[in-house]
N, C-alpha and C positions, 0 to 999 in steps of 0.2 A: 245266686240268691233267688232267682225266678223260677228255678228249675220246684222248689218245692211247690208254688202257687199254680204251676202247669198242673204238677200230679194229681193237686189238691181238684182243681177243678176239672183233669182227664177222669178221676176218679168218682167225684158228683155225677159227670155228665154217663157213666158207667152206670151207676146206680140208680139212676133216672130210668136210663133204658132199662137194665132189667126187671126194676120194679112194673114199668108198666108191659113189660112184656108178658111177666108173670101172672101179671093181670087180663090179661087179653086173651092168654092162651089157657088160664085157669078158666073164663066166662066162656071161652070158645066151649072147652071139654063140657062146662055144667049146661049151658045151650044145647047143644046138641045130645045130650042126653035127657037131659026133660023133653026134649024134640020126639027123637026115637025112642028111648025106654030102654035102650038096649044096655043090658046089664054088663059089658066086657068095656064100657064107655067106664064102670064104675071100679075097674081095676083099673085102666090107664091114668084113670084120674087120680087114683090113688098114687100110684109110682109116679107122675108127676109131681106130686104135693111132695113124695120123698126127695125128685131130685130138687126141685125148688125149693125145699126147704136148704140142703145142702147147699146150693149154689148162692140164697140169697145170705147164709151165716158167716158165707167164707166173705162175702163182699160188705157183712155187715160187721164182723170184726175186723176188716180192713178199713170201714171207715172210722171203726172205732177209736183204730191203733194212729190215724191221722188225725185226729180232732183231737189226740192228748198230746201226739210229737209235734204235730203244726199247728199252733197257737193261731193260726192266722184266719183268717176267714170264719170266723168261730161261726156267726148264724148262718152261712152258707152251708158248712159241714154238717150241721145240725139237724137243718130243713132235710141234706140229702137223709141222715138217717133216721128222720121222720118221715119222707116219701115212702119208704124201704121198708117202716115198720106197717107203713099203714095195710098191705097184705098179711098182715096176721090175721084182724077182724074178719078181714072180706073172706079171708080159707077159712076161717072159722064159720060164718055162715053157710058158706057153700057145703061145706062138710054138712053141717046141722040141717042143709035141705034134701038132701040127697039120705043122709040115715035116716031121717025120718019116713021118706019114701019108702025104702026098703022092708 
């Protein structure tokens, strides 16, 4: 019976990390590109944004597919996939700094 509240919260503490990873290494790329100017800063950043996009969907319909079979810990699951959403806005910024540069 504990086995689902382990996942539940192996799977939060997943989404935590990536979210803010995502985060760090999105601001690293746009830093250091408004730093240098260098324009090859603004392809990687782009295939980043693709693979994070990819990697935070897969981990954001897993906690989706948890928060409807595990009933349990309902505002815990929740908050993690509000930490997870909240890199939409902030790529959406960074995007909108960086093209208007350009």
């Amino acid at each position: 019976m504990e086995d689902y509240k382990d996942k539940i919260i192996s799977d939060g503490k997943l989404a935590r990390i990536v979210a803010l990873s995502s985060f760090l290494i999105g601001t690293l790329i746009l830093v250091t590109y408004k730093i240098t100017n260098e324009n090859n800063l603004v392809v990687i950043g782009f295939y980043y944004v693709l693979i994070a996009l990819f990697l935070n969907s897969i981990l954001f319909l897993n906690l989706l597919y948890n928060l409807f079979i595990y009933q349990k810990k309902y505002a815990f699951q929740l908050g993690n996939i509000a930490i997870l959403l909240l890199n939409i806005p902030i790529t959406l910024f960074y995007l909108e700094i960086v093209f208007r540069k350009l």
